[in-house]
Structure formats: structure tokens, C-alpha cells
C-alpha positions as CSV (number, residue, x, y, z in Angstrom):
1,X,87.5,77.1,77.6
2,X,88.7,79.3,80.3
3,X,86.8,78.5,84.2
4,X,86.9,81.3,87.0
5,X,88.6,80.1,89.9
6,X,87.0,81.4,92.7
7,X,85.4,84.7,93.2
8,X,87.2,85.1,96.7
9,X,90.6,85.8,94.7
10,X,93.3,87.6,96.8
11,X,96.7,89.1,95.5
12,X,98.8,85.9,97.3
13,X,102.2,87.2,98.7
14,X,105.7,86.0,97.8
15,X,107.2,83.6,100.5
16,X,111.0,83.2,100.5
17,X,111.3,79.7,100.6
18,X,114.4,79.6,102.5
19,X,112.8,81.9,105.1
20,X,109.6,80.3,105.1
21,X,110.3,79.5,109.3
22,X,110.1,83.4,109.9
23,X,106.8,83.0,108.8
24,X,105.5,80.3,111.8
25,X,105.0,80.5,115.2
26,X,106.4,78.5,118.2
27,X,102.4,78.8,119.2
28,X,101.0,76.4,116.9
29,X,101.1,72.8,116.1
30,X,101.4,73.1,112.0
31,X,100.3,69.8,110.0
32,X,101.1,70.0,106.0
33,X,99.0,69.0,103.2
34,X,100.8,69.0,99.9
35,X,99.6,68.2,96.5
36,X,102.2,66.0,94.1
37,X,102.0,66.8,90.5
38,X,103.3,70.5,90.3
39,X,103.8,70.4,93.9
40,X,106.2,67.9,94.9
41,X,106.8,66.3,91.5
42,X,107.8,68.5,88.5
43,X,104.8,68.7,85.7
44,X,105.1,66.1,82.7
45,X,104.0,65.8,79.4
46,X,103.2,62.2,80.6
47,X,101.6,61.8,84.0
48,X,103.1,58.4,84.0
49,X,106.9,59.9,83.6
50,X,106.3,61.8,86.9
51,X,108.4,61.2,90.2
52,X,108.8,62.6,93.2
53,X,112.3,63.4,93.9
54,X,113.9,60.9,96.7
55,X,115.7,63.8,98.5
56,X,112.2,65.5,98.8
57,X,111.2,61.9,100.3
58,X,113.4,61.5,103.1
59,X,112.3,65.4,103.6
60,X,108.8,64.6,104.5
61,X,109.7,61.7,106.3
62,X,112.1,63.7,108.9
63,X,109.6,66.0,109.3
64,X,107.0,63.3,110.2
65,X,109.4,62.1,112.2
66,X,108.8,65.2,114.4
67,X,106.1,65.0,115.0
68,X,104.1,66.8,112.3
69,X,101.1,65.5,110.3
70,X,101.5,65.4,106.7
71,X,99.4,64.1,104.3
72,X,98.9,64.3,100.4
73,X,95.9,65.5,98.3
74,X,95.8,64.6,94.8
75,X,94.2,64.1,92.0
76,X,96.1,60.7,91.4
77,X,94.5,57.7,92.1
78,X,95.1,56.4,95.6
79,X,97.3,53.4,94.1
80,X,99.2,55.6,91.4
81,X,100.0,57.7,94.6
82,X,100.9,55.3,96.7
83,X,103.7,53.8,94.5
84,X,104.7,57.3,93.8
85,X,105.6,58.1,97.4
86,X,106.9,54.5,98.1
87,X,108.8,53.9,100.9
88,X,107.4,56.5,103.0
89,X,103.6,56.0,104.2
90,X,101.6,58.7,104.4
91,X,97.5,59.3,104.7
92,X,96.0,60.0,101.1
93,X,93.1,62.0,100.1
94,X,93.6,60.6,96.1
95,X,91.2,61.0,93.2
96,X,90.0,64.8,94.5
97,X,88.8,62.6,97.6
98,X,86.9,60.1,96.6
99,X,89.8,57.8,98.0
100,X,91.0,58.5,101.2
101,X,93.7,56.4,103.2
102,X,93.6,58.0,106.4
103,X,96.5,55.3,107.6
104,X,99.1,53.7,106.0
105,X,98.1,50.6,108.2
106,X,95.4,51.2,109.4
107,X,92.4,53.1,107.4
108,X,89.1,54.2,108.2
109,X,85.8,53.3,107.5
110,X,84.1,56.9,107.1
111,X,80.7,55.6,107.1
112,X,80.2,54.6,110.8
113,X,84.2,55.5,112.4
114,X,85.8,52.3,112.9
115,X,89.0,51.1,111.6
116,X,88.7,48.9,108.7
117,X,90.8,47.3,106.1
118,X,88.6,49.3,103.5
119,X,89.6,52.8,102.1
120,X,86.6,55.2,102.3
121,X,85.7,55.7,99.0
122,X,82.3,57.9,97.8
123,X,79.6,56.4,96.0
124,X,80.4,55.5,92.3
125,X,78.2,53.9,90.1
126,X,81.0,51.7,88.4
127,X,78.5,51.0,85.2
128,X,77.7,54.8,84.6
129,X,81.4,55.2,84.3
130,X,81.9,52.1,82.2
131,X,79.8,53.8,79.3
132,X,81.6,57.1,80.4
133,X,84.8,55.8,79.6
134,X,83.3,54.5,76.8
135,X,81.9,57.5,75.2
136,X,85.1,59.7,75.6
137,X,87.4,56.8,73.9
138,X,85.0,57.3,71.3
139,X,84.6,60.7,70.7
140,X,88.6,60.8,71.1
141,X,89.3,58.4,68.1
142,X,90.2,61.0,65.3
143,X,92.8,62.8,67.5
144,X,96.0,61.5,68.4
145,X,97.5,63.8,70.9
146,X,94.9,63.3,73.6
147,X,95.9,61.1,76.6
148,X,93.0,59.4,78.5
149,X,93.5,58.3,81.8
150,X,91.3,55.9,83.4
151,X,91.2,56.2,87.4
152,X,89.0,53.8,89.9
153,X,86.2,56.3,90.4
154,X,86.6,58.9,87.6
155,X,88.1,59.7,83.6
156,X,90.6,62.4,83.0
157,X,91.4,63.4,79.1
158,X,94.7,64.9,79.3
159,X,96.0,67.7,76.2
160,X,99.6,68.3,77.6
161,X,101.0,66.8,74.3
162,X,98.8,69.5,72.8
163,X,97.5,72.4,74.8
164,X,96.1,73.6,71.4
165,X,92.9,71.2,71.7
166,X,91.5,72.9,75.3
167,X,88.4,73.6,73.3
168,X,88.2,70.1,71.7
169,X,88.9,68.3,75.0
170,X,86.4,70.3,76.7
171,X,83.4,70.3,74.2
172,X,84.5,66.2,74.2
173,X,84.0,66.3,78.0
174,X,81.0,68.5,78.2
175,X,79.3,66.7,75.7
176,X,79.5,63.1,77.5
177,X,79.0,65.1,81.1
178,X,75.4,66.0,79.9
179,X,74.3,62.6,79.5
180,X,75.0,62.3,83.2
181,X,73.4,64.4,85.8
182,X,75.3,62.4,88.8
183,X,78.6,63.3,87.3
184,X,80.9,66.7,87.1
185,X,83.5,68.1,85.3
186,X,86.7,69.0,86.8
187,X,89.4,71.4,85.4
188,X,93.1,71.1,86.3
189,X,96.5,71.7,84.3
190,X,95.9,70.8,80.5
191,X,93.1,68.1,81.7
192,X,89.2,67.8,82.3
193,X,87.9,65.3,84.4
194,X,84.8,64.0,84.7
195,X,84.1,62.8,88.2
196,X,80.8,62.0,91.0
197,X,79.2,65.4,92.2
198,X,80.1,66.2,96.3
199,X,84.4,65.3,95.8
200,X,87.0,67.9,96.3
201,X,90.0,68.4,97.9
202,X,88.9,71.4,100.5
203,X,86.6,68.6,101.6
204,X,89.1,66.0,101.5
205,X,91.2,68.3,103.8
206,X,88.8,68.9,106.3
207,X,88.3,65.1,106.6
208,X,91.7,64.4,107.3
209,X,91.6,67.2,110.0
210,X,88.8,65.5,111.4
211,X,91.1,62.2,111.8
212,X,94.0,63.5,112.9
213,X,95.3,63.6,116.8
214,X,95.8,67.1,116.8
215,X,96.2,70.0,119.4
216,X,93.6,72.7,119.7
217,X,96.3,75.6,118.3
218,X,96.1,73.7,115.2
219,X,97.9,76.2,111.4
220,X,97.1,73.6,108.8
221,X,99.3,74.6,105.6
222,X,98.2,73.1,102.1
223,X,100.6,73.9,99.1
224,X,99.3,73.2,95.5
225,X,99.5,74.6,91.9
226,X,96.3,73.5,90.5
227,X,92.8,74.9,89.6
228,X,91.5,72.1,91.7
229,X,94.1,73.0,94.7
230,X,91.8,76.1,95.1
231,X,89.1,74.1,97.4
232,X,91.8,73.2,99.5
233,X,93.0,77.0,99.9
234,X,89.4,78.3,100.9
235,X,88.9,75.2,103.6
236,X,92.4,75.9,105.4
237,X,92.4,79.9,105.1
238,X,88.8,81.3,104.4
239,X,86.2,82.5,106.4
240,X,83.7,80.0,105.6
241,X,86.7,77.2,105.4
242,X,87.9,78.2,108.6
243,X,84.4,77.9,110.4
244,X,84.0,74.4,109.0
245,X,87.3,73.6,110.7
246,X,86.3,75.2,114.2
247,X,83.3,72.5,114.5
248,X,86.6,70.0,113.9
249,X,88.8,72.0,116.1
250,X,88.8,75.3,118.4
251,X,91.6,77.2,117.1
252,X,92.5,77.0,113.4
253,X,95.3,80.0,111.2
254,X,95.4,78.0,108.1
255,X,98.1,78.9,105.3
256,X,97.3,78.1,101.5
257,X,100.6,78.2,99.8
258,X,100.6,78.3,95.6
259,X,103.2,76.9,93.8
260,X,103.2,79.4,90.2
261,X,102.0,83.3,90.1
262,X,98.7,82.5,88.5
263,X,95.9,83.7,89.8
264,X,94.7,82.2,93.2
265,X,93.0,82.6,96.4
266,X,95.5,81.3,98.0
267,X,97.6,84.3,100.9
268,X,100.9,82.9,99.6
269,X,103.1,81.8,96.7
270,X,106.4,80.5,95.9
271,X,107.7,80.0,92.4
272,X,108.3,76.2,91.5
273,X,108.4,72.9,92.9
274,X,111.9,73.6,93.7
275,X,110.9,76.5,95.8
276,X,108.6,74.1,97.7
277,X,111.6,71.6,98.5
278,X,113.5,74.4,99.7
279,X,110.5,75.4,101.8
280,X,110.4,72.2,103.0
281,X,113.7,72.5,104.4
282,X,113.1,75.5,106.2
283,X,110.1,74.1,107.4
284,X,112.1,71.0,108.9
285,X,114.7,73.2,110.7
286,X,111.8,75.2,112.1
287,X,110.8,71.7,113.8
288,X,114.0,71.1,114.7
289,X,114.0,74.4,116.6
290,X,110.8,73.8,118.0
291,X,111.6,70.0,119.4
292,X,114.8,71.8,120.9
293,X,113.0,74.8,122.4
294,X,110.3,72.2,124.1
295,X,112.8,69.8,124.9
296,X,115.0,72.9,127.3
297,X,111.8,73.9,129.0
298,X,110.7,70.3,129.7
299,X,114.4,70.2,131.1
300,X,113.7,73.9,133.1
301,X,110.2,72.7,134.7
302,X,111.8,69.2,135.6
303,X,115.0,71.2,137.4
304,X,112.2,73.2,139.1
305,X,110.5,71.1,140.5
306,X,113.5,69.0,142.2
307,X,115.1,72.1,143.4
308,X,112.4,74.3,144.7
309,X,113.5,78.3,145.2
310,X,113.4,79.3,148.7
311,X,113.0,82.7,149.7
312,X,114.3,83.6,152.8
313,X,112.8,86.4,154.8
């Protein structure tokens, strides 16, 4: 069962990874949003066997350490990503959003905007998703190549062993989704979802933006490879996106970045999650640049005004 992504579907560009600072400005205050699986970690037949490199690690960490807001939107739950990027702390939009972590110490409340211990999780009906669960384990019993896996607020059935049973997994799905009118189904790489209604990760986005401390010249850039990375695209790049950010902030240029050639709304692409580390790296020495540049005119102005031109007439 093939989905459409999006009807907004551009022709992306190619960005050379290793030239990906050519493509910024010394104008705007950039903040990153990166998915993992496909992203920053290379796809597995077993979602358990995935790891995010350690080099790609201490990457994002020196380029927190500039100053840049990064954050990661996933469809892992926000535990499974957390131990996944351990030891560097970052905010998490996990489960499509449903679990956001806007501080590694420190996390919101989202429903009244005080700091909590809590993470800021959507209504789920934890006995809907009991018999959920339930149903799918069920209706999965005479196949053996299926992988279910069972999140806090949502149940993915994964085919990677098999890619040949799409249709199964998705009639399996469908079948239990329409049972449940509260509930959605989600597409992503060899895996349907089922999942509350309202959660995405364009939305999970835009409520990280509204968290951050951020400057009014403000180029968010997500990069993802997913069917569900879309949402994120349109709410950084699109015209509607865009305007949803502008109540949050006055200037927004957002970049969606895909990682594969398949089809997307997405502006840009770059081939593989090897191509994002690369980018990564060029997007670190553009900081680097950047600090240095503000650092020499901090210098000039301070020089200025202890020693005053005067102009003698």
C-alpha cells in the first residue's frame, strides 16, 4: 500500500555536503533539527541494532557548544532516544511528538508553561492502546517476519525482515485502526504505526521553536529521510509552515534537507547518512567562522570606542 507524500512536492536540489557552509549566511542564527534513524544513524533490519555513530556525537555536541540549537525529532520513544544519544543531552520531540523533552534538565510542562519535572506528553488513552496492542499481536501470530514494537504512547509493526508483506502489515494495521476513531495510522520506512490523531513532527518542530531563546533572524534546518520527516519539511520551509512560525518568531528562511533521492517536499537532498555527517562538519566550521567573524568585530567596536577618530579641520 503505496501513501502520497504531500501534494506540495518540489524537485529538492543536491547539496554538497562538504560545501554545505556556502549555502548559509553570516545573517542568520541557524538551529538544527535532525531526525536519527536514516538520518544520523544508518537504517537496520532491527531498530534495536541501531547506533548513532560517536564521532557524529561529539559533532553535535561542538556545535552546541557554539552556540546553536539542536534538537532531535524522532519517531523513537523518548527513552529509546535518549539512551541512543547518551552522553550528550539534547531536547527531544520523540514518538512523532507526543513526547517532548524540551531540556535535558529541565523540561516543560506544555499545558500551562512552567518548568516541571514532567515531559509534555499528548493525551493517550493507555487502555485503548492496551487492546490495540493486543489486536495486532493477534492478527500477527501466523507470520514470523513481522517485528512489533511497543512505544509508551503508540504501536509500530515493522516488515524490514520482509518488505514483501507491505500489504499484509497494512491491511493488519488498517483493520485494528478502524475499531478506533481516536487513533491514526502512520507510514514510515518498512513500518505502520498506529498512533493518537493531532501528533507530528512539523508540529513537534514548531513547538520546540516556540521554546527556544532564539534571535529574530532565525533559518531553522531539519534533515530527515522518512515519510513522516515530510511534516517537518512543510513547517520549517513552506508557505503555510513558515506563517505558523512568524506568530513564534518575525523572521524565519527554513531549510528541509532529505537524506535519499526519493520523492519529497523537501528544497534540498544529500545522499546518505554519511553525507549528513559530512554536512555536519561543514556546518561546524561555518560556526567556527561565524564565532570568529563576531568575535573580530566585537574586538573592532571595543578599539573604537577607547580610541575615538578625531578629525581635524
Amino acid at each position: 500500500m503505496t501513501v502520497a507524500i504531500n501534494p506540495s512536492i518540489s524537485t529538492p536540489s543536491y547539496i554538497p555536503p562538504n560545501t554545505f557552509a556556502d549555502y548559509l549566511s553570516n545573517q542568520y542564527h541557524y538551529c538544527l533539527f535532525l531526525d536519527m534513524d536514516g538520518t544520523l544513524a544508518d537504517f537496520t533490519l532491527n531498530p534495536k541494532d541501531s547506533a548513532i555513530p560517536n564521532a557524529t556525537l561529539t559533532l553535535l555536541q561542538k556545535i552546541q557548544n557554539h552556540g546553536v540549537n539542536v534538537a532531535i525529532v524522532t519517531g523513537r520513544s523518548l527513552d529509546e532516544a535518549k539512551k541512543m544519544l547518551s552522553p550528550l543531552q539534547l531536547p527531544i520531540a520523540a514518538t512523532h511528538g507526543l513526547e517532548i523533552a524540551f531540556d535535558s534538565k529541565e523540561d516543560i510542562d506544555n499545558s500551562n508553561g512552567n518548568h516541571s519535572d514532567h515531559i509534555s506528553v499528548a493525551h493517550v488513552d493507555a487502555t485503548e492502546l492496551t487492546t490495540i496492542r493486543q489486536r495486532i499481536i493477534q492478527a500477527c501470530l501466523p507470520y514470523r517476519d513481522f517485528t512489533i514494537e511497543n512505544k509508551p504512547y503508540s504501536i509500530a509493526l515493522h516488515y524490514r525482515c520482509d518488505p514483501t508483506l507491505a500489504d499484509a502489515a497494512y491491511t493488519i494495521m488498517s483493520a485494528v485502526l478502524n475499531h478506533h476513531s481516536n487513533w491514526t495510522l502512520k507510514q514510515g520506512k518498512y513500518v505502520w504505526e498506529i498512533m493518537p490523531k493531532g501528533a507530528d513532527k512539523g508540529t513537534a518542530i514548531l513547538t520546540l521553536l516556540k521554546n527556544m531563546q532564539v534571535s529574530e533572524d532565525l533559518c531553522p534546518i531539519f534533515i530527515g529521510d522518512d515519510i513522516t520527516d515530510e511534516a517537518g519539511f512543510i513547517a520549517v520551509q513552506d508557505k503555510n509552515g513558515a506563517k505558523t512560525v512568524k506568530t513564534l518568531q518575525k523572521t524565519v528562511k527554513g531549510m528541509g534537507i532529505k537524506v535519499g533521492d526519493e520523492r519529497t517536499c523537501a528544497h534540498y537532498y544529500v545522499h546518505s547518512v554519511h553525507e549528513v555527517r559530512v554536512l555536519l562538519e561543514s556546518f561546524l566550521s561555518f560556526c567556527q567562522s561565524h564565532l570568529t567573524l563576531l568575535s573580530d568585530l566585537a574586538d573592532a567596536n571595543t578599539y573604537s570606542i577607547k580610541n575615538p577618530m578625531r578629525h581635524v579641520i
